[in-house]
C-alpha atoms as a printed R data frame, in Angstrom:
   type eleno elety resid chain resno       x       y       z
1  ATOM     1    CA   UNK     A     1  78.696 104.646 113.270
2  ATOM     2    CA   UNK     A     2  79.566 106.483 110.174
3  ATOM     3    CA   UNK     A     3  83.350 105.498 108.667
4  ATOM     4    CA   UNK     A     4  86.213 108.057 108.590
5  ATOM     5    CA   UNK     A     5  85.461 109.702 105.200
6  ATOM     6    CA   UNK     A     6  81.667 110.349 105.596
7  ATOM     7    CA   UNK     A     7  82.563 111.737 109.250
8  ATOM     8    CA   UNK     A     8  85.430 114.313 107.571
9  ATOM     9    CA   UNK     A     9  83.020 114.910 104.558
10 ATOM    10    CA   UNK     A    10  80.463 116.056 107.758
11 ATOM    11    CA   UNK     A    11  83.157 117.652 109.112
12 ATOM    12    CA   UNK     A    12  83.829 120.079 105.824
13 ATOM    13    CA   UNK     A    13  80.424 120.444 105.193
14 ATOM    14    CA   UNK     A    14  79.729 122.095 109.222
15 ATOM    15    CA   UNK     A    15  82.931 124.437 108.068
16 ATOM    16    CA   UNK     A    16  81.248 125.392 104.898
17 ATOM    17    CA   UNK     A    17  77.925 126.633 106.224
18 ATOM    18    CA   UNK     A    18  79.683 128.064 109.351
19 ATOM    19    CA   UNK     A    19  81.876 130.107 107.168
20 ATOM    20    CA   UNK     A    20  79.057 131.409 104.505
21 ATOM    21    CA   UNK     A    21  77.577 133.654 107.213
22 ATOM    22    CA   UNK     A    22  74.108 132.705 106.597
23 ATOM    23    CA   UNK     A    23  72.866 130.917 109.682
24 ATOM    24    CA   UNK     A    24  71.723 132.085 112.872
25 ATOM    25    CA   UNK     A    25  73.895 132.646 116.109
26 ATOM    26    CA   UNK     A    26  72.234 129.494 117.610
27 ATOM    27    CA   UNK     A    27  72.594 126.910 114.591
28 ATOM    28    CA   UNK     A    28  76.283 128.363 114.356
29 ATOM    29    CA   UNK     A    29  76.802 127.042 118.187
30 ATOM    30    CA   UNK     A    30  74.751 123.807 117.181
31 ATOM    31    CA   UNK     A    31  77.312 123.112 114.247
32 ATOM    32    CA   UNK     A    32  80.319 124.338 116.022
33 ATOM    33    CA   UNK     A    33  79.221 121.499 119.011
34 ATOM    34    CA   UNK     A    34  79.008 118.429 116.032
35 ATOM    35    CA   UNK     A    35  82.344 119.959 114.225
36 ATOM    36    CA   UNK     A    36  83.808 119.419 117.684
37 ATOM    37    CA   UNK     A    37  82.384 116.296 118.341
38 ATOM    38    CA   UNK     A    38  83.162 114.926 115.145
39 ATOM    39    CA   UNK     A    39  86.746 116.385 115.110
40 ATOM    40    CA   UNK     A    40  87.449 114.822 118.529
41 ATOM    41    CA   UNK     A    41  86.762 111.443 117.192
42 ATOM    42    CA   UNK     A    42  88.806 111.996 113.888
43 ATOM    43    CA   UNK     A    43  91.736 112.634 115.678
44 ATOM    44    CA   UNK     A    44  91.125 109.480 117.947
45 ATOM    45    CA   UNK     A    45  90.932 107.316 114.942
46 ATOM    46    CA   UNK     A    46  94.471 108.902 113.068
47 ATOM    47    CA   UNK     A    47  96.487 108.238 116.551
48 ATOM    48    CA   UNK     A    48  95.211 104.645 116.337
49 ATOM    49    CA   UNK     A    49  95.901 103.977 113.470
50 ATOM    50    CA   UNK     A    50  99.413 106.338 113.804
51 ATOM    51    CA   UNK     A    51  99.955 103.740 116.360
52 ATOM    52    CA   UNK     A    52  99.203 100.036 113.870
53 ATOM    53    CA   UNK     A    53 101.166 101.814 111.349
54 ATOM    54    CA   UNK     A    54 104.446 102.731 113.395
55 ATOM    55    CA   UNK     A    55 104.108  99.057 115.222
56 ATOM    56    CA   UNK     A    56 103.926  97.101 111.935
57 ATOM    57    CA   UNK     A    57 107.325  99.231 110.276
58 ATOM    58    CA   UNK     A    58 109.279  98.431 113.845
59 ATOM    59    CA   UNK     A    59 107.882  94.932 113.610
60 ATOM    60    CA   UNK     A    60 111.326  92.767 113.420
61 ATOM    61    CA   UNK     A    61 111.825  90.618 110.114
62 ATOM    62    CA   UNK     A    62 112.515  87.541 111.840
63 ATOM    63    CA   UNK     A    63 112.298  86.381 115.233
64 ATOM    64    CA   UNK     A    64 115.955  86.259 116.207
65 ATOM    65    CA   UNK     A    65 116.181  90.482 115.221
66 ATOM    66    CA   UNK     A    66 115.077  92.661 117.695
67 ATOM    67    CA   UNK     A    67 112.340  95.467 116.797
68 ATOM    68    CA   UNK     A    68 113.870  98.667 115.626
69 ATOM    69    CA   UNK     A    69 112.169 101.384 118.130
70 ATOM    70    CA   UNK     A    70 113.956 104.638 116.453
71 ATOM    71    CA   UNK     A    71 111.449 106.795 114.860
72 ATOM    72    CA   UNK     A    72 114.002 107.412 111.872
73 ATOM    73    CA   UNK     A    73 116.484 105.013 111.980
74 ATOM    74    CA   UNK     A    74 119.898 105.943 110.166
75 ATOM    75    CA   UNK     A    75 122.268 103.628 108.916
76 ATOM    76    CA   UNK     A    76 125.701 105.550 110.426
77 ATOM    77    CA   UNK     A    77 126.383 107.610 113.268
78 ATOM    78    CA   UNK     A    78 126.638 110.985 112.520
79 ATOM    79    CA   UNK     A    79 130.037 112.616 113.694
80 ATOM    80    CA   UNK     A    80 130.036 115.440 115.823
């Protein structure tokens, strides 16, 4: 399997030739199907990752403190 950044380069290249003009109706489908494909799978990776990145910054700094599970965390209440 090809790593994030050759898939998105794939992924820009489909768009270019798709938007030039210059291909038939039936490679146009073709390349539409991979950018899907290939789209699909981006966005799988990013919410993984989404997900390691937003577990490691509530991960608690010692054992005795208990994970921090606000998005954005402020350090006062705000008043009414």
């Amino acid at each position: 399997m090809k790593n994030f950044e050759e898939r998105l380069t794939r992924l820009e290249e489909l768009n270019d030739s798709m938007k030039s003009g210059n291909i038939p109706l039936d490679e146009a489908v073709r390349l539409f199907e991979e950018g899907i494909k290939l789209a699909k799978g981006l966005e799988k990776d990013l919410s993984k990752v989404e997900r390691k990145i937003e577990i490691l910054v509530n991960q608690p700094e010692s054992s005795e403190e208990e994970p921090n599970l606000e998005l954005f965390p402020s350090h006062e209440e705000d008043g009414p």
